[in-house]
C-alpha positions in Angstrom: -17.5 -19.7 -5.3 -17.5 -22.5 -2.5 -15.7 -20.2 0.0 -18.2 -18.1 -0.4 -21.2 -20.3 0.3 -18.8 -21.6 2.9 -17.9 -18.4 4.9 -22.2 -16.9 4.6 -22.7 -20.3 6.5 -20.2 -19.0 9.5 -21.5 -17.3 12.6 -21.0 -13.7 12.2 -17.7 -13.7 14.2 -16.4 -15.9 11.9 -17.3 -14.6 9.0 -15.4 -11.3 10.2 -12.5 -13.3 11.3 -12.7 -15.0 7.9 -13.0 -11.0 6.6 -10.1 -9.9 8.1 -7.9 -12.9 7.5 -8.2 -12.7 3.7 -7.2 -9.1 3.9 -4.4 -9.7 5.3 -3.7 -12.6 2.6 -4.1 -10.0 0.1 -1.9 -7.5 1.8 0.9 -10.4 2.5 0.5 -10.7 -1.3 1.1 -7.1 -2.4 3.8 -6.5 -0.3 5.8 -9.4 -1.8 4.9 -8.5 -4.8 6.7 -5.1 -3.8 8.9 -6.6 -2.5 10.5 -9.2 -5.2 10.0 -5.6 -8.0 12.1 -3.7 -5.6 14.7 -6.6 -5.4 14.5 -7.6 -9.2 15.4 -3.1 -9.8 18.2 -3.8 -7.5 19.6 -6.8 -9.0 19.3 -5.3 -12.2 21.0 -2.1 -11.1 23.6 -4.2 -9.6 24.3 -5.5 -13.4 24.0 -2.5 -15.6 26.2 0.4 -16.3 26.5 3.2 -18.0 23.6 5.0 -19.4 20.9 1.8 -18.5 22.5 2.3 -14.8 21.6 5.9 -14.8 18.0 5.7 -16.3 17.5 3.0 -13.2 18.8 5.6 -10.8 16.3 8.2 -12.1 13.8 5.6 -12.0 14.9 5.1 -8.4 14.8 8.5 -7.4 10.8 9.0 -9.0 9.7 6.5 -7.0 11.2 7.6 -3.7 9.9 11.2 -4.6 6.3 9.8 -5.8 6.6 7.8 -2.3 7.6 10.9 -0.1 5.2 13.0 -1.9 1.9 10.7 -1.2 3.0 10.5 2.6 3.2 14.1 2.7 -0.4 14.7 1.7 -1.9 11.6 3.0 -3.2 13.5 5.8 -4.6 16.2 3.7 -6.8 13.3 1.5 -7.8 12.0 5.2 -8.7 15.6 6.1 -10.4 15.9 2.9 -12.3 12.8 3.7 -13.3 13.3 6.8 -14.7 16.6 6.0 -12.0 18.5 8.2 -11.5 22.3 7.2 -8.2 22.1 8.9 -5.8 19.8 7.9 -3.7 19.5 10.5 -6.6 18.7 13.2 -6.7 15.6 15.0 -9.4 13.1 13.6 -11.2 12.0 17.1 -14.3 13.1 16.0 -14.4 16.0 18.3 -15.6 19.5 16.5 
């Protein structure tokens, strides 16, 4: 609550700087968070064997799928968005 009142005090640079800076805190934060899950499945992949080794390498292989899958239509949702009827049109703004 004191940042708060402490950042509405800031000129209005500031307060974007102070906008911007925070989202990146948080998005340092996620991706080490990512990060140290990704590592502790590895370590723990590293360890296991037999049927415990293959229910991580499924696991493995959903993510990577459920990853490929959202990049794939993350340009369709942006489209969709946007209001596009075309998905494959560039986003400039131009009709």
């Amino acid at each position: 609550m004191r940042i708060l009142i402490l950042v509405s005090r800031l000129p209005l640079a500031s307060q974007r700087t102070a906008a911007v800076l925070s989202v990146l805190v948080f998005a340092e934060f996620v991706f080490a968070l990512a990060f140290a899950a990704l590592d502790h499945q590895f370590v723990a992949w590293r360890r296991s064997a037999g049927e415990r080794r293959q229910q991580l390498k499924w696991l493995a292989c959903g993510a990577a799928a459920a990853l490929g899958v959202q990049q794939t239509l993350e340009p369709v949702h942006l489209s969709l968005w946007v209001g596009t009827d075309d998905p494959g049109r560039q986003l400039t703004g131009s009709q």
